[in-house]
DRENDO-1510 file (C-alpha; in Angstrom, 1 decimal, always signed):
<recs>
REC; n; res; u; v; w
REC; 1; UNK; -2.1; -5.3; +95.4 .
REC; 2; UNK; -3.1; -7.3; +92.7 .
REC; 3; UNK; -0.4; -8.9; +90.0 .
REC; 4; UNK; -1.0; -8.5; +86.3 .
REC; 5; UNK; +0.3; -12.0; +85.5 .
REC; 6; UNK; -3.1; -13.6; +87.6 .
REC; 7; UNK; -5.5; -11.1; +86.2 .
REC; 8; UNK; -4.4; -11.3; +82.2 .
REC; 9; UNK; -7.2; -12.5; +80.1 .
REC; 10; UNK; -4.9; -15.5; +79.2 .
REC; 11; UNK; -4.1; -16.7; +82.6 .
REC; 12; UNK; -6.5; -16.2; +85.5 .
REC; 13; UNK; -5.5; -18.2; +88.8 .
REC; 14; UNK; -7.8; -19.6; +91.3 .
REC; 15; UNK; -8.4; -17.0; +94.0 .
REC; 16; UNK; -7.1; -19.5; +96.8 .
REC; 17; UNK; -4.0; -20.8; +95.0 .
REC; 18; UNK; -0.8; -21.0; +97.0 .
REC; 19; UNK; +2.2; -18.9; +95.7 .
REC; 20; UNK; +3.4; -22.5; +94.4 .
REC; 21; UNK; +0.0; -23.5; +92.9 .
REC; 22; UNK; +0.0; -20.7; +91.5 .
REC; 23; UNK; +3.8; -20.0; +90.4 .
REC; 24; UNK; +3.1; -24.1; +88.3 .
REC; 25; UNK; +0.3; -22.9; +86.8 .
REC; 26; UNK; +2.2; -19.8; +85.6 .
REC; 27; UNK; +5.0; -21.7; +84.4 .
REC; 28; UNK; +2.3; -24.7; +82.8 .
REC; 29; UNK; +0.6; -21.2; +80.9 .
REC; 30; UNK; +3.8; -20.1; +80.0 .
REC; 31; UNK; +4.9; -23.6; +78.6 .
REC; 32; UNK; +1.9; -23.7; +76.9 .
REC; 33; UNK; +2.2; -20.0; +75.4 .
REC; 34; UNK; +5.6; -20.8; +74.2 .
REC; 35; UNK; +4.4; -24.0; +72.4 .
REC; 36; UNK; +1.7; -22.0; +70.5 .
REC; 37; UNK; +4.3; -19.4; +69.3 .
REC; 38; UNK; +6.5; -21.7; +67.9 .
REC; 39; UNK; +4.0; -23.5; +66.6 .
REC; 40; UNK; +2.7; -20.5; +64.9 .
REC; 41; UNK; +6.5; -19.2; +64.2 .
REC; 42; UNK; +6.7; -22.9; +62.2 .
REC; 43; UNK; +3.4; -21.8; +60.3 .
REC; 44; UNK; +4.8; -18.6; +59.0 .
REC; 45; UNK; +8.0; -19.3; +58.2 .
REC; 46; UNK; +6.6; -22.6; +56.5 .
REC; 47; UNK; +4.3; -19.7; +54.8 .
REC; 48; UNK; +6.5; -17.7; +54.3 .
REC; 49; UNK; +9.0; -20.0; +52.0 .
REC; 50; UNK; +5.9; -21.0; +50.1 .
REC; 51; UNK; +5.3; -17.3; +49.7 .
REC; 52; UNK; +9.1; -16.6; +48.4 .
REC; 53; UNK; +8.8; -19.9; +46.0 .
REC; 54; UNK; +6.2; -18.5; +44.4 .
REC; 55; UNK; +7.5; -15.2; +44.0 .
REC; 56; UNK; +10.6; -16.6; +42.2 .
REC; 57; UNK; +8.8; -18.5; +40.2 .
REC; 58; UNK; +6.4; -15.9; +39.2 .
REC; 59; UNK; +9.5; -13.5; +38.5 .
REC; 60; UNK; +11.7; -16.3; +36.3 .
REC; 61; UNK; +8.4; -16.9; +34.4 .
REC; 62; UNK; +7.9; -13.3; +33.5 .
REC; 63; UNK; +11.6; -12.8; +32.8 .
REC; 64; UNK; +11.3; -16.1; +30.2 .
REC; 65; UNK; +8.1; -14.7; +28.8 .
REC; 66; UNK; +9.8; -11.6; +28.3 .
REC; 67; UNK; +12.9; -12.8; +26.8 .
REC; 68; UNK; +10.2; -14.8; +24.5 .
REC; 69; UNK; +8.4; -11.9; +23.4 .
REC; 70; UNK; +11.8; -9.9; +22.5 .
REC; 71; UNK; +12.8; -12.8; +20.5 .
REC; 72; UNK; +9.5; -12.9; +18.6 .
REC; 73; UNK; +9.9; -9.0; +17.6 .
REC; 74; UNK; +13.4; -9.5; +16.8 .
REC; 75; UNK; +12.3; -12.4; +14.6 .
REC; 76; UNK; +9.1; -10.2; +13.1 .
REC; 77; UNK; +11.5; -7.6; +12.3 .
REC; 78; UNK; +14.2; -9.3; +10.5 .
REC; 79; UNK; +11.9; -12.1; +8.9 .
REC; 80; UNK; +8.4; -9.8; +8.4 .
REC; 81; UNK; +9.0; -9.3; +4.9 .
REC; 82; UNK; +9.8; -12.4; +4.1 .
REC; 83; UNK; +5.7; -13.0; +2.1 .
REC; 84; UNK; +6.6; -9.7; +0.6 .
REC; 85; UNK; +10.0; -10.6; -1.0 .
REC; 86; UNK; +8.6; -14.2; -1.8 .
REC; 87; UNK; +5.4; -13.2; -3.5 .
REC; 88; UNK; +7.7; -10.6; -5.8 .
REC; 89; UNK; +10.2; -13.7; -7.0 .
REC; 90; UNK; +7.7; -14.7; -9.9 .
REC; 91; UNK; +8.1; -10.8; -11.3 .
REC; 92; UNK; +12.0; -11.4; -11.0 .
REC; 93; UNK; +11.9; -14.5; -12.7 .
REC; 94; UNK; +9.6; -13.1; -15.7 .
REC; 95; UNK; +12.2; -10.0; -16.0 .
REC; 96; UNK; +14.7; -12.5; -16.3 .
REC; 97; UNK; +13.1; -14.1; -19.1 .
REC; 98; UNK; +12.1; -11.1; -21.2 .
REC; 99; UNK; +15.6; -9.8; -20.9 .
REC; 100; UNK; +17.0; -13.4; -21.8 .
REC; 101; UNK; +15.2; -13.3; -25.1 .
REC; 102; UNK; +17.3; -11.7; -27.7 .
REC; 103; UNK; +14.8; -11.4; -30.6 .
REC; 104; UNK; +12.0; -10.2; -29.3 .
REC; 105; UNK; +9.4; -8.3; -31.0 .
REC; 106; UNK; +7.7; -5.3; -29.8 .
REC; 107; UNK; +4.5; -6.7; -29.3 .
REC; 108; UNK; +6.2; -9.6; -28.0 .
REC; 109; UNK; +7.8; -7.0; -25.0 .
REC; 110; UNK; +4.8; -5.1; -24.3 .
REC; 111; UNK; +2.6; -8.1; -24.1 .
REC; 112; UNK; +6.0; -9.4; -21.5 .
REC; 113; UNK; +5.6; -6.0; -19.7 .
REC; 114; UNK; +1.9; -6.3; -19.2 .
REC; 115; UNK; +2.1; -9.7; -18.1 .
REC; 116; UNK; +5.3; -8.9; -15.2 .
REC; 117; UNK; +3.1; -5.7; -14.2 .
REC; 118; UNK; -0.3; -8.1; -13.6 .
REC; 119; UNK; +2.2; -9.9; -11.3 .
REC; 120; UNK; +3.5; -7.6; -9.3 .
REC; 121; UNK; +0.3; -5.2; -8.8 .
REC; 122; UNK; -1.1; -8.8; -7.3 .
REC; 123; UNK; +2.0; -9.6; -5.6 .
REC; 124; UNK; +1.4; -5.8; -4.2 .
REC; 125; UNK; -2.2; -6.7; -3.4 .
REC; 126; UNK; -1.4; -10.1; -1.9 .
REC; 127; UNK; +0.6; -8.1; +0.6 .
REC; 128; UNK; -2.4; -5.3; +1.4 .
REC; 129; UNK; -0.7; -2.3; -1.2 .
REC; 130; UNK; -3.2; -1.4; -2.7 .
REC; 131; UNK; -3.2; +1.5; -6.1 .
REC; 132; UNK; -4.8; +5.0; -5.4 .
REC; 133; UNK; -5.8; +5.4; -9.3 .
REC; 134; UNK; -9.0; +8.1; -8.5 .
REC; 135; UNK; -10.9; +8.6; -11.9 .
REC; 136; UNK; -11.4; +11.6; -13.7 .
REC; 137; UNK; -14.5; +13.9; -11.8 .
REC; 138; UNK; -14.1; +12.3; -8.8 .
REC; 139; UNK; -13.7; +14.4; -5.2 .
REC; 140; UNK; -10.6; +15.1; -4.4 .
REC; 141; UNK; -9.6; +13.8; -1.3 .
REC; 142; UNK; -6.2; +15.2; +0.7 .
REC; 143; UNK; -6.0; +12.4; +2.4 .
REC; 144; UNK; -5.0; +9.9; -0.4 .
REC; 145; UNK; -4.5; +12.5; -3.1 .
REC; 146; UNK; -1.3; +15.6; -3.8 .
REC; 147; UNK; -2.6; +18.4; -5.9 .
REC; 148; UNK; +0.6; +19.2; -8.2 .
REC; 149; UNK; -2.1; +22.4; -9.6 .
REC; 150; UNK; -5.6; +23.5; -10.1 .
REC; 151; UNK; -6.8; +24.2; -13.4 .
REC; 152; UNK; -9.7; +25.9; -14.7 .
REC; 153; UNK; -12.1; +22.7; -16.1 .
REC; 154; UNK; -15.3; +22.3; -17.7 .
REC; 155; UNK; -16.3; +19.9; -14.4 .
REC; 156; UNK; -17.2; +20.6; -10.7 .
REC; 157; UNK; -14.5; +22.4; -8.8 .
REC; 158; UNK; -12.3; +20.4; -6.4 .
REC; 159; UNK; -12.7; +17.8; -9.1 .
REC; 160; UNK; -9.6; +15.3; -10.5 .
REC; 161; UNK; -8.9; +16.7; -14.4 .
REC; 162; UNK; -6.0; +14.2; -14.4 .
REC; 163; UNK; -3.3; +12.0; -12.7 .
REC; 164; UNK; +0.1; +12.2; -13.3 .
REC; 165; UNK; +1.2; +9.8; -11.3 .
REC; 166; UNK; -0.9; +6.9; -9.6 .
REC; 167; UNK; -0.5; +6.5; -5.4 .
REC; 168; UNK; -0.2; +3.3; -2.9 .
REC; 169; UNK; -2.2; +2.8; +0.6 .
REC; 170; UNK; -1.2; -0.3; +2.8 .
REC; 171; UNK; -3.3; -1.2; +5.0 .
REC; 172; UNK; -5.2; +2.2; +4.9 .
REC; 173; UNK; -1.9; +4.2; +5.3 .
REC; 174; UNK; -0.8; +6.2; +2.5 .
REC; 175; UNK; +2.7; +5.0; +1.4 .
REC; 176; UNK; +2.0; +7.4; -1.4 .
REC; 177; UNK; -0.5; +9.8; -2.5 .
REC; 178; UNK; -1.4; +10.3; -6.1 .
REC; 179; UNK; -0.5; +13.3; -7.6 .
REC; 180; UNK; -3.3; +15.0; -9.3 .
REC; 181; UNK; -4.3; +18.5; -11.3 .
REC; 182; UNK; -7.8; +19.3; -9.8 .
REC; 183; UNK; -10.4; +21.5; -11.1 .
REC; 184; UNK; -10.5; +25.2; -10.1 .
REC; 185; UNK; -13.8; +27.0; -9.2 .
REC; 186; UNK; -15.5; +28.8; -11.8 .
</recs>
């Protein structure tokens, strides 16, 4: 009968070993076994710590980047039109003047008017509003334009006969479409 302890792959015992012999050599490969385990044991729980160190740190640097980025859109919110509202200030102030004169002429208050609209349709462009004004005869588009009516013309149907009232894009978005009469087929 042969013992599985003497014939493992990790502990083979001289064939003419004493019970003793071999019984010291068992316990000298089991001393020896048990070293390596703890040793390795050691290793992975030494691995393991570094493992869970990283993890927190990982996870608390995500949860601040996070919290970051929340703080950034809450600031891009509340503060994103803050270019906007400064670049209109000079159209407030020139309103303020014209109505602070008391004696003003006519020409005097359209020439006023002229000036404040200059500053706000660049205020408006400054900030990427742009004026849909299409010209007379040119394609109507549905995208940027609102036909109030179509008229019969002396132009190419699906032409613009007039604008009543002139539209906005920002930034390639229609904030308001100009409304137009367009030319009816013939």
């Amino acid at each position: 009968m042969t013992d599985p302890q003497t014939t493992s792959p990790l502990f083979t015992a001289p064939a003419d070993a004493s019970p003793e012999e071999l019984e010291a050599a068992m316990a000298g490969h089991m001393a020896d076994e048990m070293q390596r385990l703890q040793t390795e044991l050691a290793e992975l729980k030494t691995k393991n710590a570094d493992l869970a160190d990283q993890f927190l740190r990982a996870k608390a640097d995500t949860e601040n980047m996070r919290r970051r980025s929340e703080e950034e859109v809450a600031k891009a919110r509340k503060f994103g039109i803050e270019s906007f509202a400064e670049s209109l200030l000079p159209v407030c102030d020139s309103l303020d003047a014209a109505l602070a004169l008391q004696n003003a002429t006519a020409e005097q208050l359209h020439e006023g008017s002229a000036a404040t609209l200059r500053q706000l349709l660049q205020a408006l462009e400054r900030n990427k509003v742009v004026v849909i004004n299409p010209a007379v005869g040119d394609k109507f588009d549905p995208h940027q334009h609102q036909a109030i009516s179509v008229v019969p013309a002396e132009q190419e149907a699906n032409t613009i006969v007039t604008v009543l009232q002139k539209g906005y894009l920002i930034f390639d978005r229609v904030l308001r479409p100009a409304l137009v009469t367009v030319a009816a087929a013939k």
